[in-house]
N, C-alpha and C positions, 0 to 999 in steps of 0.2 A: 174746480175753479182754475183760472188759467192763473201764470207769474206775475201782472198787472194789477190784476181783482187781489191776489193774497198780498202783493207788496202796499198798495192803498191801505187795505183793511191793518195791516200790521205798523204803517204810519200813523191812523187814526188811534189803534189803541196804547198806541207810546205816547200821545199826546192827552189823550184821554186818561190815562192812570195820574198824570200829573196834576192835570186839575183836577181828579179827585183826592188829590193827594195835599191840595192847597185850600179844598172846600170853598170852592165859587159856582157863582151857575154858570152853565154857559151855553152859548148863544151857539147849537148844532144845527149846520147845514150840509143837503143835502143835495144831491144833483142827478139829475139821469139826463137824456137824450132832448124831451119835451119839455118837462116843470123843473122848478127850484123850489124846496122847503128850507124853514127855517123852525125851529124849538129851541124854546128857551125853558132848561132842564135845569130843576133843583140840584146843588151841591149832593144830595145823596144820591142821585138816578131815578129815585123814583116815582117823580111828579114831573110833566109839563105845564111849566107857569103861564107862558103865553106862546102862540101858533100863527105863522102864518105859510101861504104858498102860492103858486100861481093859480091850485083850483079852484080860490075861491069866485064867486062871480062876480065881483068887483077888478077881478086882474083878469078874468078870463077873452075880454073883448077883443085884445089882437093879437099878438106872437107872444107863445108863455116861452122861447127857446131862445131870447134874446137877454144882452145884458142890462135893456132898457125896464124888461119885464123883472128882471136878477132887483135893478136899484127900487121899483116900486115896492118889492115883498120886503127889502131892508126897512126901508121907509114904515111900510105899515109893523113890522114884527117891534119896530121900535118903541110908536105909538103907543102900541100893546102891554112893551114893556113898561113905559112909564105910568103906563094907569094901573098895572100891578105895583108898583111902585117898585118896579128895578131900574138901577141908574149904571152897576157895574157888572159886565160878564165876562166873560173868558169866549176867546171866539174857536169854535169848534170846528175848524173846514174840514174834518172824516175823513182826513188822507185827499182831499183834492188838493192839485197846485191853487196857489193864490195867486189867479188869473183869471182873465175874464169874468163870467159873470160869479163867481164866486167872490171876484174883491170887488165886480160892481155893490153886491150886495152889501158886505162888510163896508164900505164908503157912505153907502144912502144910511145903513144903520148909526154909524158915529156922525152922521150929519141930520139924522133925529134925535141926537143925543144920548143915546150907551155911548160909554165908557167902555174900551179894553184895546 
């Protein structure tokens, strides 16, 4: 793994011990080159409550690599969350900066109504 991949992954799990440390879900995103995911993880780790991403076929119609595509998958994970009946999470960015389509997402999500 090159110095970039290990200093990311060693962000995410310093941020991650803490909310497991505080017992909240939270709301994990994640990012590669083409799509953006979202899961929303039980305080223990060991369930996703609600899912969203750009492969589904309702997001897949026109660019999944933009931040326009970032705020529709907030939007929906939101939704999701409130008919699981989640209102509060912890937000997860996995060691990415909060930028681009990573805080488009986090935006359209607290403008569907989570809390964090």
């Amino acid at each position: 793994m090159n110095a970039k991949t290990e200093s990311r992954l060693r962000r995410a799990r310093r941020s991650r011990l803490k909310m497991r440390e505080l017992r909240v879900n939270r709301l994990s995103v994640h990012r590669t080159s083409q799509h953006i995911y979202a899961q929303i993880i039980a305080p223990e780790g060991d369930r996703v409550l609600a899912t969203a991403s750009t492969l589904e076929e309702t997001l897949r119609g026109g660019s999944t690599s933009n931040s326009a595509a970032a705020a529709s998958v907030g939007k929906l994970i939101a939704e999701r969350a409130k008919a699981a009946g989640i209102a509060k999470v912890a937000f997860d960015r996995s060691g990415f900066k909060y930028h681009g389509r990573v805080k488009a997402l986090a935006d359209a999500a607290r403008e569907g109504g989570l809390e964090f």
